[in-house]
N, C-alpha and C positions, 0 to 999 in steps of 0.2 A: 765317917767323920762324926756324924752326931751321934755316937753309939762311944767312940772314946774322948767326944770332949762334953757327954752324958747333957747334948743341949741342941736343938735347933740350929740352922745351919742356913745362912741366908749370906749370897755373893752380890757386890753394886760394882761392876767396872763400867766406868763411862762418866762422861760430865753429868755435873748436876742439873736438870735443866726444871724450868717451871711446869707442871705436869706429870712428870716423874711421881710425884706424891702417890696418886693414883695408882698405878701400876703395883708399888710397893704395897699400898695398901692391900690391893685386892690376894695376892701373894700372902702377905703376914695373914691376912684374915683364913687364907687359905688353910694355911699353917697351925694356924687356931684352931680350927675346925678336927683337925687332926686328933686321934683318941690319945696316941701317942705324943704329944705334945709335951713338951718341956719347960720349964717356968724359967727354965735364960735362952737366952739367944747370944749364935757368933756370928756377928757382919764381917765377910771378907772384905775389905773394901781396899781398891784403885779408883783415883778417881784426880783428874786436876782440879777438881772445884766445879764451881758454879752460883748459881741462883741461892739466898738463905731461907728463902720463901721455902721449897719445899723440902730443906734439911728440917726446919722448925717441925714441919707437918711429919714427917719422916721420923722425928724425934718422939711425940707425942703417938704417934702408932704405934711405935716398938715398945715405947711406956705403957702403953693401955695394955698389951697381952705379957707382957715378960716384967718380971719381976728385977731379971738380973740383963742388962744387955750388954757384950762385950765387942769390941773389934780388932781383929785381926788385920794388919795392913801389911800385906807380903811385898808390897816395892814402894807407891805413894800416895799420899792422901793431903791434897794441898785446900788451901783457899777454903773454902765453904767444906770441903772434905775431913781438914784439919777441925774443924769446929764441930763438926758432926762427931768423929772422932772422942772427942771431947766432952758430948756427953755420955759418951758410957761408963759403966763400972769400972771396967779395966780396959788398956790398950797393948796389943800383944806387936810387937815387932821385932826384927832381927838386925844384923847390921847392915844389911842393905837399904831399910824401910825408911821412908822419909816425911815425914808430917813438913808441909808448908808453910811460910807466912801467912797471915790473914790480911787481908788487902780487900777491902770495902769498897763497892763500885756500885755507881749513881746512872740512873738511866741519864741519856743526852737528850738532846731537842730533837735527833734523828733515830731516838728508839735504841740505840748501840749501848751499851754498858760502859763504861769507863772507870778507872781507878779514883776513886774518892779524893786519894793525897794528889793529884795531878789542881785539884779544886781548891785544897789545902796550899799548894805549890801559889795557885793566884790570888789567893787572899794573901797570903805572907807578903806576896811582891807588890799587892797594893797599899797593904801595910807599911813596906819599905819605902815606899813612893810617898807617903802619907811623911813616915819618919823625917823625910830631904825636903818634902815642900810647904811652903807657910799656907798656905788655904789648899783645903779640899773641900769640894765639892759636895752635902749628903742630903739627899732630900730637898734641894733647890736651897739648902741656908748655907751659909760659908762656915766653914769650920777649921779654926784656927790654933796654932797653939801660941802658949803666950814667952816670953823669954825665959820663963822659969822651966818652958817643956811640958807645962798643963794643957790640957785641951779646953777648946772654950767656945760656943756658940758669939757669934757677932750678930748683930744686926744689919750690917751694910758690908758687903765684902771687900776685903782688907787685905793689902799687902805685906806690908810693911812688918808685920806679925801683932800691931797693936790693938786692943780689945778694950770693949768697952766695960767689961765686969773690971774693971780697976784694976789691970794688970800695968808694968810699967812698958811702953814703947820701945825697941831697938834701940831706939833712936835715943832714952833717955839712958843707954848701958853701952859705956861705952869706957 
């Protein structure tokens, strides 16, 4: 393979996982060391994704020794794969190959990863809830909007939606 794509030849099947960087490393350097060595590289890669932490590092290894790095993706390359993906030179695929969304995930309070937009999903619903109700609640001060639809810090928490930056009361719009 490296002799008719005239370049280094480097396979990743499997999730991306943090620590993975290592491994890669010690391999690429391996590959370095080589007399025979080549100034591009082809990543075969499968892979569902994973971790961006050791793509980044993964990214910046194959930079330091290769001049030109490509990937080959022979069925999929999703999530944190897709982006990996994405930094190389060129991306080689067929009609079966499939590059994935990118989907950004936040560690939880239990260590677990989770999708970012699930976070995105409860901030918009508190926003919504924000939108329906005359006081919320931010930092122990009430926070109102006034009948024009502005938002507006109060002083004393208020129902009625009236404010005391000089906005007109409900009560006076009728």
């Amino acid at each position: 393979m490296e002799t008719k794509l005239d370049a280094d030849v480097f396979t990743y099947y499997g999730e991306i996982v943090n620590g993975v960087e290592r491994n890669v490393k010690d391999i690429i350097e391996a590959l370095a060391k080589d007399p025979n060595k080549h100034q591009a590289i082809y990543v075969f890669l499968t892979t569902p994704g994973g971790s961006l932490t050791p793509v980044q590092r993964m990214v910046d290894i194959l930079r330091h020794f290769y001049s030109e790095v490509n990937f080959i993706v022979p069925d999929y390359a999703y999530s944190a794969g897709t982006i990996w993906c994405m930094s190389g030179d060129n991306i080689y695929m067929n009609y079966y190959s499939s590059l994935g969304p990118i989907d950004p995930q936040v560690q939880s309070k239990d260590g677990k990863l989770v999708a970012a937009l699930g976070y995105l999903d409860k901030i918009n619903e508190l926003l919504g809830q924000y939108r329906t109700t005359a006081t919320i609640r931010i930092t122990g001060r009430p926070f109102c909007k006034n009948p024009l639809g502005r938002p507006c810090f109060c002083s004393q928490e208020r129902t009625d939606l009236s404010c005391q930056a000089g906005s007109v009361s409900q009560n006076q719009i009728r």
